[in-house]
Predicted model as a PDB file, atoms N, CA, C, CB and O in Angstrom, pLDDT in the B-factor column:
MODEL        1                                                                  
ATOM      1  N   UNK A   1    -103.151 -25.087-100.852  1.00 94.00           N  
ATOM      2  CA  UNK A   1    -104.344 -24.337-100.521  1.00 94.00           C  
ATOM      3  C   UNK A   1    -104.994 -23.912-101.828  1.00 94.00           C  
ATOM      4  CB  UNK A   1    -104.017 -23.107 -99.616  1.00 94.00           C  
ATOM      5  O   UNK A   1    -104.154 -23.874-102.726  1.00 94.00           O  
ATOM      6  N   UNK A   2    -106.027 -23.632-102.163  1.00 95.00           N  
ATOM      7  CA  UNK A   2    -106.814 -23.725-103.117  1.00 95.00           C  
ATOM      8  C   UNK A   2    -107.692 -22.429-102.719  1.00 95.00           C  
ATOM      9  CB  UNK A   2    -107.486 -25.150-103.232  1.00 95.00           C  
ATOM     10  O   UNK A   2    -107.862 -22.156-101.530  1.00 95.00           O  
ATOM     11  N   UNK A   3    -108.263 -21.613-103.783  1.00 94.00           N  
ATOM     12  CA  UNK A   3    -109.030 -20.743-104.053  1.00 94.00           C  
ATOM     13  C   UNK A   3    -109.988 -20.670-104.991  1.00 94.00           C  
ATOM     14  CB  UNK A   3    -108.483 -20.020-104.152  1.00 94.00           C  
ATOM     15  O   UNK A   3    -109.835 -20.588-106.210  1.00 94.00           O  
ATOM     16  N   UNK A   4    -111.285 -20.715-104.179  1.00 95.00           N  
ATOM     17  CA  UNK A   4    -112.608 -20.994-105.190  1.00 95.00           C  
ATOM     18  C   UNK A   4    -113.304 -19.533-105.631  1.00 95.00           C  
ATOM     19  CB  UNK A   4    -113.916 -22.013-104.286  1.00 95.00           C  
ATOM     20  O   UNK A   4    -113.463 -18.754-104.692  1.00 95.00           O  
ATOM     21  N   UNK A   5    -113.654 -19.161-106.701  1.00 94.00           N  
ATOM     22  CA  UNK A   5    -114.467 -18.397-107.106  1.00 94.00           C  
ATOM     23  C   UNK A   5    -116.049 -18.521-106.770  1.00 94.00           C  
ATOM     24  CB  UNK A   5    -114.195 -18.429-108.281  1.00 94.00           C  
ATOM     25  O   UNK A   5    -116.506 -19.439-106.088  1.00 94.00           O  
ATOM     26  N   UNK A   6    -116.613 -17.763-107.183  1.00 95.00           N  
ATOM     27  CA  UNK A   6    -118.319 -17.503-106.281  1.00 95.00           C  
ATOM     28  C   UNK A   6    -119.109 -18.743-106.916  1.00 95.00           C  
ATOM     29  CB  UNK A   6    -119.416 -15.638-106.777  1.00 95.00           C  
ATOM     30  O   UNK A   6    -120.005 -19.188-106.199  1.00 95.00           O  
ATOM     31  N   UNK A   7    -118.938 -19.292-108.004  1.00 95.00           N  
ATOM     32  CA  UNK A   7    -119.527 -20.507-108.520  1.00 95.00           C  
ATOM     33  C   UNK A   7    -118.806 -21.713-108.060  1.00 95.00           C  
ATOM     34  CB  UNK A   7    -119.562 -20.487-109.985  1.00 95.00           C  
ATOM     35  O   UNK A   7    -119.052 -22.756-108.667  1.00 95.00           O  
ATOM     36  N   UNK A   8    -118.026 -21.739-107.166  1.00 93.00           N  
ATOM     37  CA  UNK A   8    -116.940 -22.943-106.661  1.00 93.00           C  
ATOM     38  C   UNK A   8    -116.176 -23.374-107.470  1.00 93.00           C  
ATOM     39  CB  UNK A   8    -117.431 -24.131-106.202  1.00 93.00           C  
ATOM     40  O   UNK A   8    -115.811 -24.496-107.119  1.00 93.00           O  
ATOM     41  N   UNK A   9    -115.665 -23.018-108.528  1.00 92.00           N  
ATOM     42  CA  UNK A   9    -115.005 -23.955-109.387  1.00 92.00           C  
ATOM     43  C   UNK A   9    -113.761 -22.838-108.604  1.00 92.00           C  
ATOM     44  CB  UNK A   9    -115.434 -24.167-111.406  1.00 92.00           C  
ATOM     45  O   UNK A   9    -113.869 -21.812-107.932  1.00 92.00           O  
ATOM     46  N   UNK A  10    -112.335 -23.831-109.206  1.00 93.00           N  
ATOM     47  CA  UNK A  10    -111.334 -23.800-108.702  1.00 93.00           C  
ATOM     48  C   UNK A  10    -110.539 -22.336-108.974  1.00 93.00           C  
ATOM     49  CB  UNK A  10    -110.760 -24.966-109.109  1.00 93.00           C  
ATOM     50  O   UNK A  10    -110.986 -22.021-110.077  1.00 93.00           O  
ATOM     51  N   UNK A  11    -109.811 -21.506-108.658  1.00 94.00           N  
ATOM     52  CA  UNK A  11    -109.547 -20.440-109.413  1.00 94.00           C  
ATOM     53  C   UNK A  11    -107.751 -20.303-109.184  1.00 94.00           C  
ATOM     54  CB  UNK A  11    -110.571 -19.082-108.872  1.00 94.00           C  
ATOM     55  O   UNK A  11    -106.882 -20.045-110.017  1.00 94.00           O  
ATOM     56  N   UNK A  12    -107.675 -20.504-108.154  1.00 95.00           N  
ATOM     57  CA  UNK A  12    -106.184 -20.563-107.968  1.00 95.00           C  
ATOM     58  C   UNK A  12    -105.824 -21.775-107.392  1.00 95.00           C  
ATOM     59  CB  UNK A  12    -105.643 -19.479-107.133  1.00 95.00           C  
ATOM     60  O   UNK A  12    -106.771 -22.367-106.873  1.00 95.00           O  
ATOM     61  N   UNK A  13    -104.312 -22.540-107.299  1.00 96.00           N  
ATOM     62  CA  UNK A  13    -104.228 -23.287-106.188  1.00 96.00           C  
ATOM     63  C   UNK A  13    -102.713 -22.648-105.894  1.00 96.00           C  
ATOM     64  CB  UNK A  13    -104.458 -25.023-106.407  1.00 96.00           C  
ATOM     65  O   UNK A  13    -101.886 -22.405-106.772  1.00 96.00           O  
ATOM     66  N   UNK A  14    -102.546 -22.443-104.537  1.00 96.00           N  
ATOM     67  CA  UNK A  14    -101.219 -21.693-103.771  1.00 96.00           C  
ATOM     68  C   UNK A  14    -100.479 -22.951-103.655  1.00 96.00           C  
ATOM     69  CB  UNK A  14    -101.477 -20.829-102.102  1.00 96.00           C  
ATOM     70  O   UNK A  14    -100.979 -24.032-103.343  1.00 96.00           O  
ATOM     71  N   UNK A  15     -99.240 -22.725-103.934  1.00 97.00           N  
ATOM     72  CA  UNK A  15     -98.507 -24.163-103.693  1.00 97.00           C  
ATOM     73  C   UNK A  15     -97.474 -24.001-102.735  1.00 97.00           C  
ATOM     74  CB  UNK A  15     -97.824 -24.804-105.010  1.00 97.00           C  
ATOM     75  O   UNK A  15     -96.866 -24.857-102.093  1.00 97.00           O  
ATOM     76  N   UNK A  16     -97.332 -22.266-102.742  1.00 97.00           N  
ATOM     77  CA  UNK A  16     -95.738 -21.779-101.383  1.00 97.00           C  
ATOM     78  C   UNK A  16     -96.525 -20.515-100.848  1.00 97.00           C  
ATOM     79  CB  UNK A  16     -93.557 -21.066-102.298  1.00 97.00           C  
ATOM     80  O   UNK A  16     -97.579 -20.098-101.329  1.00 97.00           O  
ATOM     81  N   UNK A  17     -95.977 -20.080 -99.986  1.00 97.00           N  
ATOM     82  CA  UNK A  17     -96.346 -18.792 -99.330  1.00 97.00           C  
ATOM     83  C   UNK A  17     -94.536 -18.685 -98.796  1.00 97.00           C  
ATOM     84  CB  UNK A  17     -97.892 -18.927 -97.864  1.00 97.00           C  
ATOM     85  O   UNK A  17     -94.091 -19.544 -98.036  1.00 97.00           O  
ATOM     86  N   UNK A  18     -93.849 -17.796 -99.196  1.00 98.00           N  
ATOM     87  CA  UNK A  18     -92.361 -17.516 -98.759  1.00 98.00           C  
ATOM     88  C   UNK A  18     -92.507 -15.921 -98.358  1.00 98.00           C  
ATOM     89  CB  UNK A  18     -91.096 -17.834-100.134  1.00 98.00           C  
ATOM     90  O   UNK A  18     -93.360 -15.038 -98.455  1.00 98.00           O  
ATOM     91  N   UNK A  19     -90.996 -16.100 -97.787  1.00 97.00           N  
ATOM     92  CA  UNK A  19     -90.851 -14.779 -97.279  1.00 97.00           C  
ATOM     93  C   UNK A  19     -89.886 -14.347 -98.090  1.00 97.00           C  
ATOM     94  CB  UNK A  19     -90.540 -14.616 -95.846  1.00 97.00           C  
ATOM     95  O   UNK A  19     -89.139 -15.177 -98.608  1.00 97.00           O  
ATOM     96  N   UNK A  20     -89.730 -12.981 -98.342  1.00 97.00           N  
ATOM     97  CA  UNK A  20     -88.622 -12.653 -99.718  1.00 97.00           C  
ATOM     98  C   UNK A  20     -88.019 -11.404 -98.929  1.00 97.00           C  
ATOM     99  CB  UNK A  20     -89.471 -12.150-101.617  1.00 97.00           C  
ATOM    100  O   UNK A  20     -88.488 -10.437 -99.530  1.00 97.00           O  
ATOM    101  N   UNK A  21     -87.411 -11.043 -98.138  1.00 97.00           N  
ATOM    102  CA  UNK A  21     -87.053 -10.154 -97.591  1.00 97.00           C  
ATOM    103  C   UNK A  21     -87.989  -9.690 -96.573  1.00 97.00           C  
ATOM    104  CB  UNK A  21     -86.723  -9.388 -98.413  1.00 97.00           C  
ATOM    105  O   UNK A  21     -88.309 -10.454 -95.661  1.00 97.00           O  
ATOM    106  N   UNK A  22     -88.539  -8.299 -96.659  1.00 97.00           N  
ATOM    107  CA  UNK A  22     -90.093  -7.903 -96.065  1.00 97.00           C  
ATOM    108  C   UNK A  22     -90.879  -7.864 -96.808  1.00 97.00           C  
ATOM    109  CB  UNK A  22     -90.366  -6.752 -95.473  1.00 97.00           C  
ATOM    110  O   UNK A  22     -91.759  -7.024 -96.620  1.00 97.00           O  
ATOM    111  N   UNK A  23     -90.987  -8.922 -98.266  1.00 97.00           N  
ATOM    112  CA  UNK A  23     -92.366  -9.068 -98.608  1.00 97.00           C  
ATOM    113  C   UNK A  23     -92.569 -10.472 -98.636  1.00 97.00           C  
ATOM    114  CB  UNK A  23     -92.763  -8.411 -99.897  1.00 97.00           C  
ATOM    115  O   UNK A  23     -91.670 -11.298 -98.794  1.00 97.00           O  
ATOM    116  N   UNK A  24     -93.818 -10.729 -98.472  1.00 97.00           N  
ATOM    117  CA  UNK A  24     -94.352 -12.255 -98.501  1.00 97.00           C  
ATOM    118  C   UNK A  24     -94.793 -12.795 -99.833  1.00 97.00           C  
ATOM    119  CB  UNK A  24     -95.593 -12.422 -97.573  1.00 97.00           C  
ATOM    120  O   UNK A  24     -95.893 -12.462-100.275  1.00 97.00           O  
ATOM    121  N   UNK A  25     -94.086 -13.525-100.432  1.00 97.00           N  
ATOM    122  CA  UNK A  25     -94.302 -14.248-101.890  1.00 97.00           C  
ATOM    123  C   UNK A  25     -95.250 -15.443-102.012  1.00 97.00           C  
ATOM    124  CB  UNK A  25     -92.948 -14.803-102.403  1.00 97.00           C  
ATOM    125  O   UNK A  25     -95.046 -16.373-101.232  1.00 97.00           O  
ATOM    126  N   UNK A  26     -96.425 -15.564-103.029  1.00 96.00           N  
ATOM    127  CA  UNK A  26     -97.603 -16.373-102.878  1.00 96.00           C  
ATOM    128  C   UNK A  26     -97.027 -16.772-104.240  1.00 96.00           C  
ATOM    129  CB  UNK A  26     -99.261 -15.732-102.602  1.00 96.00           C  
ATOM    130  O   UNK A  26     -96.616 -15.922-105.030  1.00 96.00           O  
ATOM    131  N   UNK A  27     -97.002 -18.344-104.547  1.00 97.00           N  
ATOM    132  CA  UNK A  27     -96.590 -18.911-105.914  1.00 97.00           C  
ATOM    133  C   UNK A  27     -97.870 -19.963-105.889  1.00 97.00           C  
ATOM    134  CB  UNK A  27     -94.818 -19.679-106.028  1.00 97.00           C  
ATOM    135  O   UNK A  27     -98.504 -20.319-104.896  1.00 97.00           O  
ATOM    136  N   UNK A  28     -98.069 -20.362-107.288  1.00 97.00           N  
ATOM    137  CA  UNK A  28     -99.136 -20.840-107.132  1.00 97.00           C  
ATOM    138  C   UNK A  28     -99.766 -20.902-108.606  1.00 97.00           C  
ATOM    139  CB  UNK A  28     -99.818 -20.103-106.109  1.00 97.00           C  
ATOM    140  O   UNK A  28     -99.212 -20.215-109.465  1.00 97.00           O  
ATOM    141  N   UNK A  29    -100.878 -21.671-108.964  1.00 96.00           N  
ATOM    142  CA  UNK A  29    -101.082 -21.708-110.858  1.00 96.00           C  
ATOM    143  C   UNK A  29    -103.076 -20.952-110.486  1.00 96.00           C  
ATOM    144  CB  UNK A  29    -100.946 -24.383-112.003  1.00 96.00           C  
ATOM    145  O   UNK A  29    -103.947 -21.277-109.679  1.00 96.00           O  
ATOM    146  N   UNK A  30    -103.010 -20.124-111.335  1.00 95.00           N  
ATOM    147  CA  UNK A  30    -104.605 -20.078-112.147  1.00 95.00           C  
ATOM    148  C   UNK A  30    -105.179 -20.865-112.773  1.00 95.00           C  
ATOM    149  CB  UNK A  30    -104.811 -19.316-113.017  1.00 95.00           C  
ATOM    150  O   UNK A  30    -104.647 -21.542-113.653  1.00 95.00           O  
ATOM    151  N   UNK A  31    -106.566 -20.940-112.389  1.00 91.00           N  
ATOM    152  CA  UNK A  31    -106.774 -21.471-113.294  1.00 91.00           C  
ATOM    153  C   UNK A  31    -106.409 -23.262-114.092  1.00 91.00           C  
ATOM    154  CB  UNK A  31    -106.392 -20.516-113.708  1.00 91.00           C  
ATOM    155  O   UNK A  31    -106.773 -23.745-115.164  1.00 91.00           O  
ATOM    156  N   UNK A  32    -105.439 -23.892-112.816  1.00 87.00           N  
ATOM    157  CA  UNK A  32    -104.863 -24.857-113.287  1.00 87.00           C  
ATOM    158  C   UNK A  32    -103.688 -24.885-114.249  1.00 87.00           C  
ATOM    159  CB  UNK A  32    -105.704 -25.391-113.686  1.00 87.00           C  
ATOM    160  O   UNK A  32    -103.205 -25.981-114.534  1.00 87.00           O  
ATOM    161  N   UNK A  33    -103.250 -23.912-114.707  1.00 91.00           N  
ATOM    162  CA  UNK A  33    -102.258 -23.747-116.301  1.00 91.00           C  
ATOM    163  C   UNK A  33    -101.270 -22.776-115.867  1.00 91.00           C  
ATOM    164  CB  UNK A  33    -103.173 -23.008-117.907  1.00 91.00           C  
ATOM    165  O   UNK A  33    -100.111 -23.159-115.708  1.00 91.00           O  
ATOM    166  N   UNK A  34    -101.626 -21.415-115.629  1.00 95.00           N  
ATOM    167  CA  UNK A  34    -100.811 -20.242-115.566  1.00 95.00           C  
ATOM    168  C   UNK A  34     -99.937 -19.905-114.223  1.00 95.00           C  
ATOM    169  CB  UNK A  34    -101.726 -19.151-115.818  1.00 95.00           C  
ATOM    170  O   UNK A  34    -100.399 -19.126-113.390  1.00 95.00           O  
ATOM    171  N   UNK A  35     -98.832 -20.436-114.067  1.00 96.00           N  
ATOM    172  CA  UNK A  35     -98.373 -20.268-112.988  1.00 96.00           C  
ATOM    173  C   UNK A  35     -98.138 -18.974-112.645  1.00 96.00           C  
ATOM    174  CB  UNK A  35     -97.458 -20.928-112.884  1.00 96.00           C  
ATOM    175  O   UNK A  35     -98.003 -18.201-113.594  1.00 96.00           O  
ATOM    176  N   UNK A  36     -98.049 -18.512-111.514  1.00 96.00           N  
ATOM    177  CA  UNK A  36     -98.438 -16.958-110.983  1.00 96.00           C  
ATOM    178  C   UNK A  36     -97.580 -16.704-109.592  1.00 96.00           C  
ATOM    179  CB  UNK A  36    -100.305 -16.793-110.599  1.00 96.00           C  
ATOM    180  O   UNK A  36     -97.693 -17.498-108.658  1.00 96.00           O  
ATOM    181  N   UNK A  37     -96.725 -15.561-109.511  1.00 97.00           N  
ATOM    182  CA  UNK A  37     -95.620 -15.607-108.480  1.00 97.00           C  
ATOM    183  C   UNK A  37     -96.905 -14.273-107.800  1.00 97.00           C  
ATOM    184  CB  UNK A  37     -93.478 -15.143-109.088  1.00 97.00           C  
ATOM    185  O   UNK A  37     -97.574 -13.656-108.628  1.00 97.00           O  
ATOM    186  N   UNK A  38     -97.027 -14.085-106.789  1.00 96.00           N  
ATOM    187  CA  UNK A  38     -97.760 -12.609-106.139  1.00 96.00           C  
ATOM    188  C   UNK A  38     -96.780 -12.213-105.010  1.00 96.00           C  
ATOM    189  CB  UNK A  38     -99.527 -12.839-105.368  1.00 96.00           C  
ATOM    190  O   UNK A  38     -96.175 -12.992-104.274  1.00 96.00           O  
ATOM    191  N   UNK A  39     -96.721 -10.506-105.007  1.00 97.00           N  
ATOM    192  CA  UNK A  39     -95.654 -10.434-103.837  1.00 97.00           C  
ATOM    193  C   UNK A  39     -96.747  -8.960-103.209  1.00 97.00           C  
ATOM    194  CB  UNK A  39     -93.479 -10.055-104.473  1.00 97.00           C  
ATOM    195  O   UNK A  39     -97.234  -7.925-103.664  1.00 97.00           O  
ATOM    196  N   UNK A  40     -96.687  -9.798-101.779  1.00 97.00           N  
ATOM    197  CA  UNK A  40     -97.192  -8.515-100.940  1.00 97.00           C  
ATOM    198  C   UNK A  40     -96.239  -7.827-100.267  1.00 97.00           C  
ATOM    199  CB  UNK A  40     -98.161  -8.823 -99.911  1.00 97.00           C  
ATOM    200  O   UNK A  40     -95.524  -8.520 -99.543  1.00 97.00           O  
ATOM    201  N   UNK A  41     -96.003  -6.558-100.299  1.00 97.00           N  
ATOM    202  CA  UNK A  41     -95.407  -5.870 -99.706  1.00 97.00           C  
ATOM    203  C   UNK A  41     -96.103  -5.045 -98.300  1.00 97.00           C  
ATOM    204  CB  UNK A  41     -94.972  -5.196-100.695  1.00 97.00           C  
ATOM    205  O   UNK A  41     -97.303  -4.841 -98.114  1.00 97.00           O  
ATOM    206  N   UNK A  42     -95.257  -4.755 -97.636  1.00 96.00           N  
ATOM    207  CA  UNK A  42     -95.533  -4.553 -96.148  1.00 96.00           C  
ATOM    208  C   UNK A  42     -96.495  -3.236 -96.291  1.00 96.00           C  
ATOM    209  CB  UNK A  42     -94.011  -4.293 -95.127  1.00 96.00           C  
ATOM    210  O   UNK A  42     -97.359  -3.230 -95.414  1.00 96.00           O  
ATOM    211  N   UNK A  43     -96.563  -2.000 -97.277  1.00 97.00           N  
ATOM    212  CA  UNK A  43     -97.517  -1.106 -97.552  1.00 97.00           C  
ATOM    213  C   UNK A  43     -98.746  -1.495 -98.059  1.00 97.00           C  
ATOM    214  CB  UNK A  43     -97.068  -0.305 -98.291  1.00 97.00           C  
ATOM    215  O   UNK A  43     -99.775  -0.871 -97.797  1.00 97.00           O  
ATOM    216  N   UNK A  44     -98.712  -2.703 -98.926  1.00 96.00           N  
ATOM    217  CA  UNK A  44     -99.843  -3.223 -99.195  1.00 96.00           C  
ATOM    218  C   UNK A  44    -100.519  -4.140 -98.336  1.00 96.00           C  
ATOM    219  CB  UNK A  44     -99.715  -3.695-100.212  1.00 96.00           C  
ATOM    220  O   UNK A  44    -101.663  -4.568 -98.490  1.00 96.00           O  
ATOM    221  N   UNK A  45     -99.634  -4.434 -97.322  1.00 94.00           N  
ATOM    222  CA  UNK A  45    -100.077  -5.211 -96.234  1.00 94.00           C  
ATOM    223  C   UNK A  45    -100.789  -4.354 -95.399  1.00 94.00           C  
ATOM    224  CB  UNK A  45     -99.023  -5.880 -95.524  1.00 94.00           C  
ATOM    225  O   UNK A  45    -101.677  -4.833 -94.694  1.00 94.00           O  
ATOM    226  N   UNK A  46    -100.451  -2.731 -95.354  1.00 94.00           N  
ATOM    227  CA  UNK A  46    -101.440  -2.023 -94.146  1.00 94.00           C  
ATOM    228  C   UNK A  46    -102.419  -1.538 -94.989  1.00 94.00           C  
ATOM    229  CB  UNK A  46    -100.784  -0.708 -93.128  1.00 94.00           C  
ATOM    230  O   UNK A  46    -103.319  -0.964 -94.377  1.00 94.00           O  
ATOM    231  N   UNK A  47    -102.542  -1.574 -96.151  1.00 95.00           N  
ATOM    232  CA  UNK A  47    -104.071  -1.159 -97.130  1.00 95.00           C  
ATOM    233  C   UNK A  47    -104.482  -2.224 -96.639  1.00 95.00           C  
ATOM    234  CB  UNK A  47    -104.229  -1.021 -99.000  1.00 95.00           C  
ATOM    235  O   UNK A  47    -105.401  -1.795 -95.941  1.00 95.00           O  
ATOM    236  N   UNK A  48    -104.466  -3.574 -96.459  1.00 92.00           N  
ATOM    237  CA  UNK A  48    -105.109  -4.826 -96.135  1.00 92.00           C  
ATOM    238  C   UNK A  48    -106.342  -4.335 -94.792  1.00 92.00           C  
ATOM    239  CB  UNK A  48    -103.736  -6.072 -95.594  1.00 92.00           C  
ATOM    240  O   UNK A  48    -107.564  -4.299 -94.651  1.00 92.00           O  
ATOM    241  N   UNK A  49    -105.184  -4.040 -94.054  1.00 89.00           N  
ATOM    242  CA  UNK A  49    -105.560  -3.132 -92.822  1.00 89.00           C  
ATOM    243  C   UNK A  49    -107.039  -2.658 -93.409  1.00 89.00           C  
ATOM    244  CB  UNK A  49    -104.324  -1.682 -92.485  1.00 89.00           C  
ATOM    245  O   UNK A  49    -107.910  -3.513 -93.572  1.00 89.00           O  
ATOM    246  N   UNK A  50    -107.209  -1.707 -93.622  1.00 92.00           N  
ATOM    247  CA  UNK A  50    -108.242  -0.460 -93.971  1.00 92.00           C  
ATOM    248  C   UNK A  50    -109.431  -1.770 -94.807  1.00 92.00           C  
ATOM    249  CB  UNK A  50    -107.312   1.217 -95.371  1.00 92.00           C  
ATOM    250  O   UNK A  50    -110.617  -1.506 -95.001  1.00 92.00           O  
ATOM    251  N   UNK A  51    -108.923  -2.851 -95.117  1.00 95.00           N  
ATOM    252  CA  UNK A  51    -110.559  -3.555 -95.267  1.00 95.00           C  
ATOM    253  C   UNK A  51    -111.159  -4.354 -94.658  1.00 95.00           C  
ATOM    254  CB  UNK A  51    -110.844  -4.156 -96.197  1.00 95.00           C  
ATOM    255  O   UNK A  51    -112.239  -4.789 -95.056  1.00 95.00           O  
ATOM    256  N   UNK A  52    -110.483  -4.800 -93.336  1.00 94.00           N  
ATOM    257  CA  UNK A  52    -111.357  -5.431 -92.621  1.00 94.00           C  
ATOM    258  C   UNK A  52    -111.465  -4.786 -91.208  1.00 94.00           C  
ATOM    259  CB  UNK A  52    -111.008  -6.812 -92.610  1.00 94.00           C  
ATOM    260  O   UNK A  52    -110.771  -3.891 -90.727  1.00 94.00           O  
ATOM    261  N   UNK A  53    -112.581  -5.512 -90.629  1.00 95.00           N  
ATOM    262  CA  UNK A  53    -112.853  -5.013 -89.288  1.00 95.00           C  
ATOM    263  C   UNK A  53    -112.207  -5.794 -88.004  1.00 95.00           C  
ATOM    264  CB  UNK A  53    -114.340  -5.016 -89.157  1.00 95.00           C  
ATOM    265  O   UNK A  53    -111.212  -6.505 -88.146  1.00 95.00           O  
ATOM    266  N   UNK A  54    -112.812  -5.619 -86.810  1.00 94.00           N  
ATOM    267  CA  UNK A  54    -112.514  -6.540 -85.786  1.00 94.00           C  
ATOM    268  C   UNK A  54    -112.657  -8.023 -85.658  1.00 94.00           C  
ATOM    269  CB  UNK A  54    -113.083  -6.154 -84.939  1.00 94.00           C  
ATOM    270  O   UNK A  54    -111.902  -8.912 -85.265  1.00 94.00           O  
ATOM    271  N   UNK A  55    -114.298  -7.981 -86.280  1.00 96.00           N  
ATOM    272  CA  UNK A  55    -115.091  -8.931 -86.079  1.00 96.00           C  
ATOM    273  C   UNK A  55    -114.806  -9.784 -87.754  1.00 96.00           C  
ATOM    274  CB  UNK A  55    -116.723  -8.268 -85.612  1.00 96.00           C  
ATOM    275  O   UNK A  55    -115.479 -10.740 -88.140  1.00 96.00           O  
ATOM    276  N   UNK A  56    -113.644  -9.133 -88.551  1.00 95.00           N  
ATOM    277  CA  UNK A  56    -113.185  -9.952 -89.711  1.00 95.00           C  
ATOM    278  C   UNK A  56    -111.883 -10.758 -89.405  1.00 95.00           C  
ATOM    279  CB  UNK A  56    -112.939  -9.020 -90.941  1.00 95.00           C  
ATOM    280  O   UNK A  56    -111.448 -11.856 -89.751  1.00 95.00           O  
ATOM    281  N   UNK A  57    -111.448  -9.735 -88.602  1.00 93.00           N  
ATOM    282  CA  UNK A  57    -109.924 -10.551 -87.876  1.00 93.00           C  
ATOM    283  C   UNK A  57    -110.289 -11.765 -87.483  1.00 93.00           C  
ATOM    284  CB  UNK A  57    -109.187  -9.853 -86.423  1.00 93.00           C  
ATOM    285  O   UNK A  57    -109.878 -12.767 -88.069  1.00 93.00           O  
ATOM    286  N   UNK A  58    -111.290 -11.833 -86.212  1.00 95.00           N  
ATOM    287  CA  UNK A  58    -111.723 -12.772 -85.579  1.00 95.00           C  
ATOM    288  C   UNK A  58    -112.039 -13.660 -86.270  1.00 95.00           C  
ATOM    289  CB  UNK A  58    -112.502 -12.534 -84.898  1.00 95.00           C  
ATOM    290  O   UNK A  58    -111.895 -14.831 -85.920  1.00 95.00           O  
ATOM    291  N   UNK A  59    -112.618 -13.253 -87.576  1.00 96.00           N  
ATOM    292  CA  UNK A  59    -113.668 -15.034 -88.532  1.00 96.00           C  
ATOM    293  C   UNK A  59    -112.249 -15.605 -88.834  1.00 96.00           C  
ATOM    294  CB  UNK A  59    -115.028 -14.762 -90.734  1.00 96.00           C  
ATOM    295  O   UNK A  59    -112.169 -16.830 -88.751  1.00 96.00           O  
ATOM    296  N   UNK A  60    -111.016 -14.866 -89.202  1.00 93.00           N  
ATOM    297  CA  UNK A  60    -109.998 -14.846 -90.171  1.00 93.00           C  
ATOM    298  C   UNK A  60    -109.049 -15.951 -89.727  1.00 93.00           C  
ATOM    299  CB  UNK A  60    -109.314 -13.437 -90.295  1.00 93.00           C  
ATOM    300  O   UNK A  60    -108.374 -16.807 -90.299  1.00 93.00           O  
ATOM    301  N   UNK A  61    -109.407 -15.368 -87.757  1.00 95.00           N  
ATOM    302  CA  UNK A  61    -108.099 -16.579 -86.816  1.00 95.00           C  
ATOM    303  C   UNK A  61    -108.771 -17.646 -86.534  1.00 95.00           C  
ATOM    304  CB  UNK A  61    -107.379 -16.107 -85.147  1.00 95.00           C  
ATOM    305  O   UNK A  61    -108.079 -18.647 -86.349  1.00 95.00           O  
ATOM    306  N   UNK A  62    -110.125 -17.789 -86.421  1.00 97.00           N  
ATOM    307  CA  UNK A  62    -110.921 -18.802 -85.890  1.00 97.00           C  
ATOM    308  C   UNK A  62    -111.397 -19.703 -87.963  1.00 97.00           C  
ATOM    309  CB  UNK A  62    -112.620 -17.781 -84.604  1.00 97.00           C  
ATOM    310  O   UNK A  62    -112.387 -20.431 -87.891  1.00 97.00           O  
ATOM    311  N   UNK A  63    -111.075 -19.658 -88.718  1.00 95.00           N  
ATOM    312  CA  UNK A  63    -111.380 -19.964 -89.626  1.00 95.00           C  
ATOM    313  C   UNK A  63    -110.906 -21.253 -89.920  1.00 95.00           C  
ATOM    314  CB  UNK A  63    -111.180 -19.138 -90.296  1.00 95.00           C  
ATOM    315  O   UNK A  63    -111.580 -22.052 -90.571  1.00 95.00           O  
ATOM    316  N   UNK A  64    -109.233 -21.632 -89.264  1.00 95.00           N  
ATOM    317  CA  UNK A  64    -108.995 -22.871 -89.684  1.00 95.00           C  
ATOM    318  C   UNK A  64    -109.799 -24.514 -88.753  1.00 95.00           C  
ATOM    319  CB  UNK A  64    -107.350 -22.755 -89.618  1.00 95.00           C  
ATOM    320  O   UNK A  64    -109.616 -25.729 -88.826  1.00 95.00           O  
ATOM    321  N   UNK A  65    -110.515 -23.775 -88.118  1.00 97.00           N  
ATOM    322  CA  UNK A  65    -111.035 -24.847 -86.862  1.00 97.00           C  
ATOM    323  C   UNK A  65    -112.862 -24.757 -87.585  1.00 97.00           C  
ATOM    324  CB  UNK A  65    -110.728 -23.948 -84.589  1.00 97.00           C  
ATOM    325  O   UNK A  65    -113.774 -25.496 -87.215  1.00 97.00           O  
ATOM    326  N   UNK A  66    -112.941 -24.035 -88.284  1.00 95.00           N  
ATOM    327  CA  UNK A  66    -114.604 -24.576 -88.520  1.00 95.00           C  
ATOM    328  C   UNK A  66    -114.583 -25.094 -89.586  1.00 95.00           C  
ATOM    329  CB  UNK A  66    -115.825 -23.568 -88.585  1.00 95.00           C  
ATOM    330  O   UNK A  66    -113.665 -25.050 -90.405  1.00 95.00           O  
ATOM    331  N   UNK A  67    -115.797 -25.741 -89.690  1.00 91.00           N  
ATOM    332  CA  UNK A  67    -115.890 -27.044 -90.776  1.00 91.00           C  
ATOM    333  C   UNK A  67    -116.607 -26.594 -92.030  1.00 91.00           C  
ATOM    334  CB  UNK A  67    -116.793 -28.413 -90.146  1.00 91.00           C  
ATOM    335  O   UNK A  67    -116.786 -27.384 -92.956  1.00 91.00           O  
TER     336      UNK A  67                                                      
ENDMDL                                                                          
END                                                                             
């Protein structure tokens, strides 16, 4: 999975998404070069919470089916 910045060029590419106990581990390179481990934890998972809405959930589940 791949992550584009606001000019489209490439910014991350995710290569795992694991589970590490109760946090979820994102591995993956910047930038093409800098490999980068990210770990969300389940408190930072309910701040997640507090930024989106209903109608963000919804774009969020319906997102892998539009083109």
């Amino acid at each position: 999975m791949k992550l584009f910045s606001a000019d489209k060029s490439e910014l991350m590419n995710v290569s795992a998404i694991e589970r590490d106990g109760n946090d979820l581990v994102i591995k993956g390179k910047v930038f093409g070069a800098m490999p980068m481990v990210a770990r969300l934890t389940p408190e930072q998972a309910r701040s997640a919470f507090k930024l989106v809405d209903l109608k963000l959930i919804f774009f969020v589940l319906t997102l892998p089916f539009r083109k």
